[in-house]
C-alpha positions as CSV (number, residue, x, y, z in Angstrom):
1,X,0.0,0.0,0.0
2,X,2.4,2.3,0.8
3,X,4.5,1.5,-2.7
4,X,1.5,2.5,-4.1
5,X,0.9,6.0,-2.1
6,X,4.6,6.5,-3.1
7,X,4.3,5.7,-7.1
8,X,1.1,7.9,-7.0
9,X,2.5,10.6,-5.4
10,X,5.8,10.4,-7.5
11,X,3.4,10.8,-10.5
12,X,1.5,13.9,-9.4
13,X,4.8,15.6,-8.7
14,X,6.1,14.8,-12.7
15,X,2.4,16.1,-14.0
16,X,2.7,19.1,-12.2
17,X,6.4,19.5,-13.1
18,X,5.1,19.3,-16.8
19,X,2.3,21.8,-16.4
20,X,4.3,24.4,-15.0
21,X,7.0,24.0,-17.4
22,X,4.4,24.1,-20.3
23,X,3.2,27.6,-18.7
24,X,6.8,28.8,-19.5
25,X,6.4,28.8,-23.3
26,X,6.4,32.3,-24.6
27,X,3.8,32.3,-27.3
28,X,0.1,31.3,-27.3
29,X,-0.8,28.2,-28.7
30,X,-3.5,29.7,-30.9
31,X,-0.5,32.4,-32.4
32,X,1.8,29.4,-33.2
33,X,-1.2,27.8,-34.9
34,X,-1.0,30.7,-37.6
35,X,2.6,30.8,-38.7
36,X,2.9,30.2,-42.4
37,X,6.9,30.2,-42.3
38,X,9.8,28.9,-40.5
39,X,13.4,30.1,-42.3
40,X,16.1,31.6,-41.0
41,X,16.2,35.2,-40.6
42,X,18.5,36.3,-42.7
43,X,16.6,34.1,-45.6
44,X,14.1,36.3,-45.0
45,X,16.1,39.3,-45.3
46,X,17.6,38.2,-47.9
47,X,14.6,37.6,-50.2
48,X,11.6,39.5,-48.8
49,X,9.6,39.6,-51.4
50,X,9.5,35.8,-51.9
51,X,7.6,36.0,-48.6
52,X,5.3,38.5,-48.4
53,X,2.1,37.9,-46.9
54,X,3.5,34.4,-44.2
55,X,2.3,34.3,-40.8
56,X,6.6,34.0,-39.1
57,X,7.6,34.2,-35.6
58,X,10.6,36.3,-34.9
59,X,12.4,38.0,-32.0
60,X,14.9,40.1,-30.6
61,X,15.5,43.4,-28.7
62,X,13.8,46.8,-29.1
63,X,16.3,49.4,-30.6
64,X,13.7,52.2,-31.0
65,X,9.4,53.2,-30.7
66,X,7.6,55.5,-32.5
67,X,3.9,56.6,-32.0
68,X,2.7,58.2,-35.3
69,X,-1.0,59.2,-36.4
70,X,-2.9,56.1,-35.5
71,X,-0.1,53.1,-35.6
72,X,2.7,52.5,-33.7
73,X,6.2,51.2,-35.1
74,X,9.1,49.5,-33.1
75,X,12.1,48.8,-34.7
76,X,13.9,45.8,-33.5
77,X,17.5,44.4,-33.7
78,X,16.4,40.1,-34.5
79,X,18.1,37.7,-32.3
80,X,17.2,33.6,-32.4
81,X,14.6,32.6,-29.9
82,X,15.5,30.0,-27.5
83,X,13.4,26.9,-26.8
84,X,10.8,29.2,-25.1
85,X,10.8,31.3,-27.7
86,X,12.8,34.3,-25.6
87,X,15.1,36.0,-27.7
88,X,19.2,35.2,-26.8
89,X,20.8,38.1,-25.3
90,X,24.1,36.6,-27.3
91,X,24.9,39.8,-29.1
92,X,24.3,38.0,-32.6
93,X,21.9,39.4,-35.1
94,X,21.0,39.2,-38.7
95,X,19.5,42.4,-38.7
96,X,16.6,44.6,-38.0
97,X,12.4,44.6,-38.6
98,X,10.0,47.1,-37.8
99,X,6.8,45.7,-35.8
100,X,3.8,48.0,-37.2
101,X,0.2,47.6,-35.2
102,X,-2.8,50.2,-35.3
103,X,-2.6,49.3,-31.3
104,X,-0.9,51.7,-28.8
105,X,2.2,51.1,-27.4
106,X,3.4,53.2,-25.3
107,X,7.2,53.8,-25.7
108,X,7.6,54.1,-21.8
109,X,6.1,50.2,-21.8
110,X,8.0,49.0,-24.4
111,X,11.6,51.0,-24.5
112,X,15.1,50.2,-26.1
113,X,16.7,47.2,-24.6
114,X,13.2,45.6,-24.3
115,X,12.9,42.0,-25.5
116,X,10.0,40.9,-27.5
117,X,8.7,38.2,-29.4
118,X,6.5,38.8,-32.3
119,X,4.2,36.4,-34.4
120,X,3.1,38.2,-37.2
121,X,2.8,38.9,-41.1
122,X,5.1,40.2,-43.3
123,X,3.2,42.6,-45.4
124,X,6.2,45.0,-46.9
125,X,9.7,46.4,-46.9
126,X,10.6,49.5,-46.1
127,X,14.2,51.2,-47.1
128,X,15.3,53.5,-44.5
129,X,18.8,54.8,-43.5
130,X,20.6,53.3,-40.8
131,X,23.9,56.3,-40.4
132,X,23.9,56.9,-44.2
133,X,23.8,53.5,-45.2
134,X,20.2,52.2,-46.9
135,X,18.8,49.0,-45.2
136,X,15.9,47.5,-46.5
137,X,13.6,47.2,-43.1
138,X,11.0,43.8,-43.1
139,X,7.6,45.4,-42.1
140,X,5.8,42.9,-39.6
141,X,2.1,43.6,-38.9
142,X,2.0,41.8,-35.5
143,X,-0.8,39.2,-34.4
144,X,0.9,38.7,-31.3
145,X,3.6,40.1,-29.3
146,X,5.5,39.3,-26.3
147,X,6.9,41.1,-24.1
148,X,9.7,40.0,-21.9
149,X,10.5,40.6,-18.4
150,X,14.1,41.8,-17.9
151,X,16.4,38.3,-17.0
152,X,17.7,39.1,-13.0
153,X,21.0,38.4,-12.5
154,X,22.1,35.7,-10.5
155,X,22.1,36.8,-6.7
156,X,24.3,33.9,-5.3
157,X,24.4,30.4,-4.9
158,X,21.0,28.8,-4.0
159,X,21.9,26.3,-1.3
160,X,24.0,26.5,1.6
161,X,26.1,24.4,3.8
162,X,26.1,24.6,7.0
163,X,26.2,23.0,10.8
164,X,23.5,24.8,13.4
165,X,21.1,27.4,13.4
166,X,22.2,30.0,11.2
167,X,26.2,29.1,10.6
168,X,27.4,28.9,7.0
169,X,31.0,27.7,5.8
């Protein structure tokens, strides 16, 4: 009886183990559902037009926000997206999008340095000038986006050694 209680118990640990770790995914099930393409970023970049109109996923860091007349733009610099589709704060990039959206964001919610995860189409490019040089911006009209909380750095180790009440080697 008691191997029982034990095995039983043993299981409901593992299922909530794998609930909580499903709740860690970054975007919605429904969003995922949608996208149309999955190439690599600079693919994209690379040949725009081939892809106008997919439903893609992409991520990386907010480098600038603009509220205009009735849309908002943020201009992002891509990184990959780890497993729970976070953007990698690695320093490697393929380039920039713009995220455009009729919705409001406010730049003081969603400033440089912000990391964000977008699924969305691509609908245009747009050449701007980054210094003097022309880059051709992917324009992203955005089903969904996520918006991450800043990572905390490490404060320690998490365990201690120690003999008695409040004495650590």
């Amino acid at each position: 009886m008691t191997m029982r209680k034990t095995v039983r118990q043993c299981g409901l640990w593992v299922s909530l183990l794998l609930v909580l770790s499903a709740c860690a995914a970054g975007m919605s099930s429904e969003a995922r559902s949608r996208i149309t393409l999955e190439t690599p970023f600079a693919e994209l970049q690379g040949q725009p037009q081939q892809y106008m109109g997919e439903t893609v996923m992409l991520g990386g860091t907010i480098i600038a926000s603009q509220v205009m007349d009735g849309t908002t733009e943020v201009t992002v610099l891509q990184s990959a997206l780890d497993h729970n589709d976070r953007p990698l704060q690695d320093d490697q990039s393929a380039g920039r999008f713009l995220v455009r959206t009729d919705q409001f964001l406010d730049p003081a919610l969603y400033p440089e340095g912000t990391a964000i995860t977008v699924v969305g189409r691509l609908v245009e490019t747009q050449q701007r000038l980054i210094g003097s040089m022309p880059y051709q911006y992917p324009v992203i009209v955005p089903l969904e986006i996520k918006k991450w909380p800043k990572e905390q750095p490490d404060r320690g180790p998490r365990f201690h050694f120690g003999i008695g009440v409040g004495t650590r080697f």
